[in-house]
Phi, psi and omega in degrees: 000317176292350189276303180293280185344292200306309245252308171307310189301289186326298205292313165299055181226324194238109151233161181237225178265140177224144171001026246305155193240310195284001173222016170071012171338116173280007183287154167231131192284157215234156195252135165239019150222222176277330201231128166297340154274175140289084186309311155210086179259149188323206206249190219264182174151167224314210229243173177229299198268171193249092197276196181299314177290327185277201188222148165262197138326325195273043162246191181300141147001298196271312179206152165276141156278081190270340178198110169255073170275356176291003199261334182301199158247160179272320161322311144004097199291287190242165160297134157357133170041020152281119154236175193279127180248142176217144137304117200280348156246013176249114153316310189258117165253149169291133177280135165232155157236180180231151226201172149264139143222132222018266169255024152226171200232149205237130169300115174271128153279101186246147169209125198251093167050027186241189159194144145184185212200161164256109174263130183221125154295112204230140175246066196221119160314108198249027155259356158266327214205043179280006172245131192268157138227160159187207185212149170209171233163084190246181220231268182261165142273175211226105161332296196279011189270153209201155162253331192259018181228141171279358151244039152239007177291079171206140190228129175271040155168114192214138162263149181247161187205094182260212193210145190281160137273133165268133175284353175272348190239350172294175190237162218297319180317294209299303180294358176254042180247315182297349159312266193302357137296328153337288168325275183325278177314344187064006178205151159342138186219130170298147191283304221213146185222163175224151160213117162272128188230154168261097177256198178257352261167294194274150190286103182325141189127320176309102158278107187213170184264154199286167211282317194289328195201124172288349177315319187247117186249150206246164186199127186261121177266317152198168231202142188064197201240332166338304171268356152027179112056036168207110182337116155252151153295140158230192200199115152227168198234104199298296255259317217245328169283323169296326162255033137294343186249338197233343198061005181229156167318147167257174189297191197286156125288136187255314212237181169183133224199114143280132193226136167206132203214167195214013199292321168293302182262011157075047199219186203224138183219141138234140213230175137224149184240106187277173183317157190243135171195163188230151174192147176265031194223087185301344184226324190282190156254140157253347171291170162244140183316142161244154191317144167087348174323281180085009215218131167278143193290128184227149173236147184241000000 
């Protein structure tokens, strides 16, 4: 009885994606809180299996292009291999688009008391690729926002990074809790998660467990209102933050997900999100600056 009860607590604890009904979306929400609607749920991440959208290996060398949005168009409804992640009991979803900023072109997130997110599915070794970069931008923080509370778990900008089990190294409980979710959901389910976040309050630098669930560790990349309106680069070195958060090398990467939601303290953000890439490449930038960066590149 305590095995199913723990197995319950888990598998509702971590959400993700599900299933887009009207268009037959192969992503699946993954539950990150007690309820599959989102009673106030933890932020969304990701996908799980490695679809038609997804990515392998077979780009350069050096780095995967996982969100090339400078490569879109503005015409464009969403980026290449993105899709839309939504709730089935949150109404109001956050708008994305796709935008100019100055001569490149960046995903904008404005969100009015809302959630929902951009997703993508990915197959990538992060002992081949363990550094993420990307750009980002927000217009405000969010007042009401808290990392350590679950009704300030809203960010006006977080990336998500989940992770498979790996089955050699789980021990037989963990795989038979990822079986019966498997089951339930009808589909591959994320084990394990990282969200880099902009938060409001707590200092970067700030590691903490998601409010809903320790599956998903949160890591504050920046904090507070100090960079407000102005493009930062950031640079983390996923392979060395997943075992900072877990204590083990990490599994395979599945998914990856931009979100920015305001459903909890019922308040208003706008973000824009410049390219996304994994590179094995510890000290450069492979991005091109957007106006306003400003910032040197650090790894952790």
């Amino acid at each position: 009885m305590q095995t199913w009860s723990n197995y319950r607590l888990v598998c509702l604890s971590i959400r993700v994606m599900v299933l887009l009904s009207h268009n037959q979306s192969l992503f699946t929400r993954w539950a990150l809180h007690g309820t599959l609607v989102k009673c106030r749920l933890f932020a969304l991440v990701l996908f799980s299996v490695l679809t038609a959208s997804g990515m392998t290996h077979a780009q350069s060398p050096g780095y995967l292009e996982v969100g090339p949005f400078s490569s879109a168009r503005i015409t464009e409804n969403l980026p290449a291999n993105w899709e839309p992640l939504t709730f089935s009991k949150i109404d109001r979803h956050t708008d994305y688009s796709l935008v100019n900023a100055g001569d490149t072109v960046v995903v904008k997130a404005v969100s009015n008391q809302s959630a929902s997110g951009l997703a993508r599915a990915v197959s990538i070794d992060p002992e081949k690729y363990p550094v993420i970069q990307w750009q980002w931008k927000v217009d405000n923080i969010l007042q009401k926002g808290d990392v350590t509370n679950k009704d300030g778990d809203d960010y006006s900008a977080r990336i998500y990074i989940t992770f498979a089990l790996d089955p050699d190294r789980a021990g037989y409980l963990e795989r038979l809790k990822h079986e019966a979710a498997k089951i339930i959901f009808g589909q591959e389910v994320p084990y394990r998660a990282i969200a880099y976040i902009w938060g409001s309050s707590s200092p970067a630098g700030t590691m903490v467990a998601n409010s809903y669930t320790d599956r998903v560790m949160m890591f504050v990349v920046e904090g507070g209102d100090e960079k407000v309106r102005q493009w930062v680069t950031e640079k983390r070195n996923i392979q060395e933050d997943y075992k900072q958060a877990f204590g083990e090398e990490p599994p395979m990467i599945s998914g990856v997900a931009i979100m920015t939601d305001t459903d909890n303290t019922r308040e208003s953000a706008i973000a824009w999100y410049g390219d996304i890439i994994f590179t094995n490449d510890q000290t450069s930038s492979n991005l091109n600056p957007l106006q306003g960066t400003g910032r040197s590149l650090t790894i952790r």
